[in-house]
ZALOBA-768704 format. One record per residue (C-alpha): residue number from 1; x, y, z; residue in one letter. Coordinates in Angstrom, 2 decimals. Last residue first. Example, Ala and Ser with C-alpha at 12.3 -4.5 7.8 and 13.67 -1.06 7.14 Angstrom:
BEGIN
[2 [13.67 -1.06 7.14] "s"]
[1 [12.30 -4.50 7.80] "a"]
END
This chain:
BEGIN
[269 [-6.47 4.87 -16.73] "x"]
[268 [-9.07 7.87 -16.51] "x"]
[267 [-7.32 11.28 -16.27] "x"]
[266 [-8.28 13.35 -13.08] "x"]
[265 [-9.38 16.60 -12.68] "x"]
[264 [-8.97 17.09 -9.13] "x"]
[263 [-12.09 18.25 -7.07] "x"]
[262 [-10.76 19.99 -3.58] "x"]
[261 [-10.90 17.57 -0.89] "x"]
[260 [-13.85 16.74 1.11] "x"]
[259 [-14.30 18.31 4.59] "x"]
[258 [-12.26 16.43 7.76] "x"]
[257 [-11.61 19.41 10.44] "x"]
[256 [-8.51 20.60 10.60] "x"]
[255 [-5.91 19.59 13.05] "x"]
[254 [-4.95 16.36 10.66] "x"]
[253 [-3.74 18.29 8.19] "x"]
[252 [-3.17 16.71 4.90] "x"]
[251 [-5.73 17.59 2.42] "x"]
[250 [-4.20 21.45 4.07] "x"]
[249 [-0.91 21.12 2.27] "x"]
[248 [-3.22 22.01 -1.10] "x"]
[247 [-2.00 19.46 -3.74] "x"]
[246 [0.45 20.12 -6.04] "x"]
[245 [0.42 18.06 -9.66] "x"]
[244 [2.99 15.22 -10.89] "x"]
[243 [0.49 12.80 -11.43] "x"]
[242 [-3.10 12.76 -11.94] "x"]
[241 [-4.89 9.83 -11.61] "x"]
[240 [-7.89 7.55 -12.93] "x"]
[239 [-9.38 4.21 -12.60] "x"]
[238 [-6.78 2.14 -9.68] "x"]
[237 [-7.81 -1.75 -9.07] "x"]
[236 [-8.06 -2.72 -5.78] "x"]
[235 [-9.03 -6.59 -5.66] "x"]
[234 [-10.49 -7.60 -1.98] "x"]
[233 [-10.71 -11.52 -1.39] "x"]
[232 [-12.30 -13.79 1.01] "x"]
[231 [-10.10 -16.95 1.47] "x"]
[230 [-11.83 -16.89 5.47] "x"]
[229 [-8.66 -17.56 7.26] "x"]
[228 [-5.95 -16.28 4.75] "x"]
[227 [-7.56 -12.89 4.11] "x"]
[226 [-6.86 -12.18 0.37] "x"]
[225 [-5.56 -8.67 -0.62] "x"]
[224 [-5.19 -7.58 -4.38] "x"]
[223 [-3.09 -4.83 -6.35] "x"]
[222 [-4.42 -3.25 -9.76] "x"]
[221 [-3.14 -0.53 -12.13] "x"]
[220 [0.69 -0.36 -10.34] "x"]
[219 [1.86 2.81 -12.02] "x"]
[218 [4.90 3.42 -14.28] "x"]
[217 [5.25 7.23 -15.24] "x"]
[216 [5.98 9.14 -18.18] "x"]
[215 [2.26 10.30 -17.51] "x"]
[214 [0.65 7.08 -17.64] "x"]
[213 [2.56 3.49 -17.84] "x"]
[212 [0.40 0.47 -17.00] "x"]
[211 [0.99 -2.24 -14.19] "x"]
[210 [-0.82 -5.23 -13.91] "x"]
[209 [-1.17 -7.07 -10.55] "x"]
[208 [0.53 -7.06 -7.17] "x"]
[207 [-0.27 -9.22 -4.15] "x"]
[206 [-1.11 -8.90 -1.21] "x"]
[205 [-1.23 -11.31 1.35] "x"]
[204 [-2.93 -11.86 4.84] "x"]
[203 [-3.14 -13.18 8.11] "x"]
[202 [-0.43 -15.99 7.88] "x"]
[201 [0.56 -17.81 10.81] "x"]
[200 [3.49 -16.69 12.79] "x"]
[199 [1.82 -17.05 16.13] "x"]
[198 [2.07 -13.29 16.94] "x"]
[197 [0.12 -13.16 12.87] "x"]
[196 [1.95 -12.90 9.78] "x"]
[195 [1.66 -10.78 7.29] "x"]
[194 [3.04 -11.54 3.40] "x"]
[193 [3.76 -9.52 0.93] "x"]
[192 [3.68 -9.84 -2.85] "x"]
[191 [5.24 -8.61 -5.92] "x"]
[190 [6.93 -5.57 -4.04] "x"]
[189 [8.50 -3.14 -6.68] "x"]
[188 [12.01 -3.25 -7.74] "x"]
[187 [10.76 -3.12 -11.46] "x"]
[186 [13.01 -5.98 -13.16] "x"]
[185 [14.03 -8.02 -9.82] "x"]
[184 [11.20 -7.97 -7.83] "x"]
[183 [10.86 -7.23 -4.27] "x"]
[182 [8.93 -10.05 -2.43] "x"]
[181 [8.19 -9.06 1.10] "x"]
[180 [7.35 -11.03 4.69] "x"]
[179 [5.96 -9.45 7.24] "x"]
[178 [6.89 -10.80 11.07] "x"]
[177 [5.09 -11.72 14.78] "x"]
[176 [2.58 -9.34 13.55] "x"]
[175 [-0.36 -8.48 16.97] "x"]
[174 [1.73 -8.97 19.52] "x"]
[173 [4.38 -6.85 17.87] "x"]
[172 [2.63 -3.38 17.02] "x"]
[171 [4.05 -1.89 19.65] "x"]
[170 [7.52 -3.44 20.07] "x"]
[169 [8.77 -2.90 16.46] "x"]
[168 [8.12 -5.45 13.67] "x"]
[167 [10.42 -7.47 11.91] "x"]
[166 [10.56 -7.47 8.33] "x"]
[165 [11.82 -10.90 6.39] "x"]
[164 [13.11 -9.59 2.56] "x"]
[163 [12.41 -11.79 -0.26] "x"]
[162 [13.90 -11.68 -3.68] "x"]
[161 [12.05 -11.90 -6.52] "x"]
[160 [12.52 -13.05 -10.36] "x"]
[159 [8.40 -13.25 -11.93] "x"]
[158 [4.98 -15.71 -11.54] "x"]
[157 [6.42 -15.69 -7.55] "x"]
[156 [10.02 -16.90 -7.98] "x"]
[155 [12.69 -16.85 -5.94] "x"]
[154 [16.04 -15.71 -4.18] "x"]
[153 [16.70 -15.63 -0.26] "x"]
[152 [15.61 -13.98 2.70] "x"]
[151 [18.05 -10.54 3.29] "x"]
[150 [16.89 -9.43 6.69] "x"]
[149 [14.88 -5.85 7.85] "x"]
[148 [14.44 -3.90 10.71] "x"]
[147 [11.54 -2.07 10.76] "x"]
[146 [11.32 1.17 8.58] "x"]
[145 [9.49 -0.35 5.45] "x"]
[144 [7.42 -2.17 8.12] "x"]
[143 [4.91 0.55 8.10] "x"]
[142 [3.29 -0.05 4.66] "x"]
[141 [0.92 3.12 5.11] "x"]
[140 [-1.80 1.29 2.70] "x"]
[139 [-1.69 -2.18 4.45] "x"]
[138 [-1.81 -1.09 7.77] "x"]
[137 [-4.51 1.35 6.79] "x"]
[136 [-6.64 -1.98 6.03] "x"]
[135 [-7.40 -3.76 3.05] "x"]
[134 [-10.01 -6.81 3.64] "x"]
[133 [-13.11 -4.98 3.49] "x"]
[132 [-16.56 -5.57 5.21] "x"]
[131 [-16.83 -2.98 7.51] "x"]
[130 [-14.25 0.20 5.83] "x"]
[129 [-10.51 0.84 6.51] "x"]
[128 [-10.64 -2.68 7.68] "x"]
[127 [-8.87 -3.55 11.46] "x"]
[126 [-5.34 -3.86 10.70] "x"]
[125 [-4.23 -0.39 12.02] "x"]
[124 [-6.57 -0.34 15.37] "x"]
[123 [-3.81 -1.63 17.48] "x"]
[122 [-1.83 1.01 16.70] "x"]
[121 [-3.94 3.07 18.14] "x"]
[120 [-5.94 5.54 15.97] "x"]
[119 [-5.21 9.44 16.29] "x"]
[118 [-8.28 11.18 15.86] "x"]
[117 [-9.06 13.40 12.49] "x"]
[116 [-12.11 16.09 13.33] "x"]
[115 [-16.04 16.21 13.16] "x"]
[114 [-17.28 13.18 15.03] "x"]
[113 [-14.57 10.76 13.80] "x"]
[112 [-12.11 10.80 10.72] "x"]
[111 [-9.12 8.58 11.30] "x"]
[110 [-5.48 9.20 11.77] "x"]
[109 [-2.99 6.91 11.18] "x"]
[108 [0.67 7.77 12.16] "x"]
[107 [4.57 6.99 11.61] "x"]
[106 [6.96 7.87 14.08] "x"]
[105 [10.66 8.48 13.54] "x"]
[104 [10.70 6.53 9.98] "x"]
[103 [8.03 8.24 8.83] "x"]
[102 [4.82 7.20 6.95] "x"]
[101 [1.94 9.70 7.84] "x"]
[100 [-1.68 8.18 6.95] "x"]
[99 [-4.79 10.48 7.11] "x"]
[98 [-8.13 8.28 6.79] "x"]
[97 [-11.59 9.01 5.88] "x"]
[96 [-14.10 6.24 5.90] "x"]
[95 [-16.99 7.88 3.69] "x"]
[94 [-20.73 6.62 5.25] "x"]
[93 [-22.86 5.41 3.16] "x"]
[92 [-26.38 6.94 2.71] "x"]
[91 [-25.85 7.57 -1.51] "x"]
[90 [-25.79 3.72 -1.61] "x"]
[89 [-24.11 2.65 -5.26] "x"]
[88 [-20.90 2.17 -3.99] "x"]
[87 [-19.68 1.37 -0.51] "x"]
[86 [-16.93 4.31 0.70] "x"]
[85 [-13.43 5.27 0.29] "x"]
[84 [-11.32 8.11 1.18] "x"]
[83 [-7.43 8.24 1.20] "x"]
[82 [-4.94 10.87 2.37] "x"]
[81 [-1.75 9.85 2.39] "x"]
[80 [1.63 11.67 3.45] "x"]
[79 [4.80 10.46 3.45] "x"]
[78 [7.38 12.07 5.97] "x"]
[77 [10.35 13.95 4.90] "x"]
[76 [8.66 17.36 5.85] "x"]
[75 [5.84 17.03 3.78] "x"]
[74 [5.70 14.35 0.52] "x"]
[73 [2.70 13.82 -1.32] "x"]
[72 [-0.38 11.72 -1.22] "x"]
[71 [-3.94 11.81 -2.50] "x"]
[70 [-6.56 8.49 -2.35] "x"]
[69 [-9.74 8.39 -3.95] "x"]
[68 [-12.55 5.66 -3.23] "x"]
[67 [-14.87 3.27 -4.42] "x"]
[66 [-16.18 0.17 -2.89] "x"]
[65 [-18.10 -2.99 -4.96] "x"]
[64 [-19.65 -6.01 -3.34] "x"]
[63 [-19.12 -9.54 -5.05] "x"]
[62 [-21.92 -12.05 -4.31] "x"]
[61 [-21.64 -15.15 -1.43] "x"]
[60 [-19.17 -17.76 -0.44] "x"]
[59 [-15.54 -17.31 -0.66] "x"]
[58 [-16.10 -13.07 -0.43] "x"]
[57 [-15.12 -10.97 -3.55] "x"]
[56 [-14.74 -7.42 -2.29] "x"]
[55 [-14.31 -5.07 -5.35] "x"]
[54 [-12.56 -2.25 -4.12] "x"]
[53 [-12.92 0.88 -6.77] "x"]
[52 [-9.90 3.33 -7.68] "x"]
[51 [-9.35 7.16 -7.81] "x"]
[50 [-5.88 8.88 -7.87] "x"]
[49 [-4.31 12.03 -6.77] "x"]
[48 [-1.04 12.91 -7.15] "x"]
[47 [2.03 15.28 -5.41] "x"]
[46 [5.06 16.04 -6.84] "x"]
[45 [8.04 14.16 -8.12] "x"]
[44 [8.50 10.63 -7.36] "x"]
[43 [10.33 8.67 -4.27] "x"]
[42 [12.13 5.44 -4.47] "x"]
[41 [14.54 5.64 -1.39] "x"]
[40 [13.38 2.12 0.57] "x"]
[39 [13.75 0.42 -3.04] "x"]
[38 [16.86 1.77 -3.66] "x"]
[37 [18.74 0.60 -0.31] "x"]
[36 [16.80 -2.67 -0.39] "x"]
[35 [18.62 -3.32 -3.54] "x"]
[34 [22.16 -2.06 -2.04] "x"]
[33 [21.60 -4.39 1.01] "x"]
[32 [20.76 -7.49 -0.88] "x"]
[31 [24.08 -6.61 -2.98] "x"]
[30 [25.79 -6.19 0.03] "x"]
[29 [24.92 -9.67 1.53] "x"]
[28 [25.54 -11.06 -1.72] "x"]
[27 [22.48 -11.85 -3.68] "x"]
[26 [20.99 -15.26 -4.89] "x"]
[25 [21.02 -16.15 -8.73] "x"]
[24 [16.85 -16.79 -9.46] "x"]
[23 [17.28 -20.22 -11.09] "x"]
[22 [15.60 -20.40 -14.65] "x"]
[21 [12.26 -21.88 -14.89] "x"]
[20 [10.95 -19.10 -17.16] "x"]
[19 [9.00 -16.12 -16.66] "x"]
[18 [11.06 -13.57 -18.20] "x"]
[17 [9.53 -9.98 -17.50] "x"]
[16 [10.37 -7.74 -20.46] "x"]
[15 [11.97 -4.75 -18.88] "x"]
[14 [9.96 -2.18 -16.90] "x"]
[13 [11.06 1.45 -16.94] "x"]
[12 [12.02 1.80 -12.90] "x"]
[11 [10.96 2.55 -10.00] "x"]
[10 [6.91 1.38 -10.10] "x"]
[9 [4.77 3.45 -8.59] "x"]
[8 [1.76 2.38 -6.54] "x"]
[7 [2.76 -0.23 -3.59] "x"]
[6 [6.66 1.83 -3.15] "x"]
[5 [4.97 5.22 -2.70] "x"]
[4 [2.78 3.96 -0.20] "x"]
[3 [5.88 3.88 1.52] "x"]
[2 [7.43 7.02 0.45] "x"]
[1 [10.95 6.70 1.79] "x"]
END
């Protein structure tokens, strides 16, 4: 399963979304099983590369904008993810650069620091992928995909979802007493999820935006991340990308030393 996979691309050719007040028909135990089934396989062809700006929106104060490119593919049966992102508009910034590995044996997160990738500590996965931001590699590498998971019940969030309850494994568990996920119905794609903190109050949501189709494929154009305790918001919203390509194993390697990707020419979304 491509976990990062799952937040961009949307599985299937989406239908007209009814928004009505109709009930939300619950699933059968194997039914909910089936649909998380699909979702946890949804993989695409190829590798891609994408660019996208952050604008941070805090409760009280004026917006600040991020930008950034992410690259990901599949190696091995693991999910990798390379993204990069940085403040805009001050040429002395320092780039954040992070290698994510999603795998249901061990995922990673490795970090850019004094001239190579170190392996963060799990521990360090929620902190912000840059000072000031709400998303976090936690959020990106979507670990919980290969906890164990529970059928939650039938609903609505602006669209037909159902909700999955994720437990976490023993690690990262005094930090997330649980994530909560909203799959929906007509694109099988997570609406909105839901962290909770060891005291099962929540930390953060994210939630899904617009979608646009680009290269035969459905992508997710924008996706947003509000920290519960200070209302602060981040709102990722995806500018260019090219799909279906091959990427250079090497973007990937954490034993080489972090220089820029190659230059992809991107289309603008």
């Amino acid at each position: 399963m491509g976990a990062i996979i799952a937040l961009i691309f949307v599985s299937e050719v989406p239908a007209q979304i009814r928004r009505g007040n109709e009930r939300v028909v619950e699933l059968s135990p194997s039914e909910a099983q089936d649909m998380w089934n699909a979702f946890k396989r949804m993989k695409i062809s190829g590798d891609y590369a994408m660019g996208f700006t952050i604008t941070h929106s805090p409760r009280h104060g004026d917006n600040e904008e991020y930008v950034g490119e992410i690259f990901g593919g599949e190696r091995n049966g693991d999910t990798v993810t390379r993204i990069r992102v940085k403040k805009a508009g001050d040429k002395s910034a320092k780039v954040s650069d992070f290698i994510l590995v999603n795998s249901p044996r061990n995922s990673s997160v490795w970090k850019a620091e004094n001239g190579k990738f170190s392996l963060l500590d799990k521990s360090e996965w929620l902190k912000p992928m840059v000072e000031g931001l709400i998303f976090s590699p936690f959020d990106i590498l979507m670990p919980y995909i290969n906890w164990r998971h529970k059928y939650a019940g039938a609903g609505r969030i602006g669209q037909a979802v159902y909700f999955f309850d994720l437990s976490p494994d023993n690690d990262i568990g005094d930090k997330i007493s649980n994530v909560k996920i909203a799959v929906t119905r007509e694109f099988n794609s997570p609406a909105q999820t839901q962290i909770f903190d060891a005291k099962g109050g929540i930390l953060k949501t994210v939630t899904l935006g617009s979608v646009k189709k680009t290269d035969g494929l459905w992508i997710v154009l924008e996706l947003s991340a509000r920290d519960e305790a200070s209302r602060d918001k981040d709102k990722l919203r995806f500018r260019a990308a090219k799909l279906n390509t091959v990427i250079d194993s090497a973007v990937f390697d954490t034993a080489r030393k972090p220089v820029e990707p190659p230059r992809l020419e991107m289309r603008p979304l």
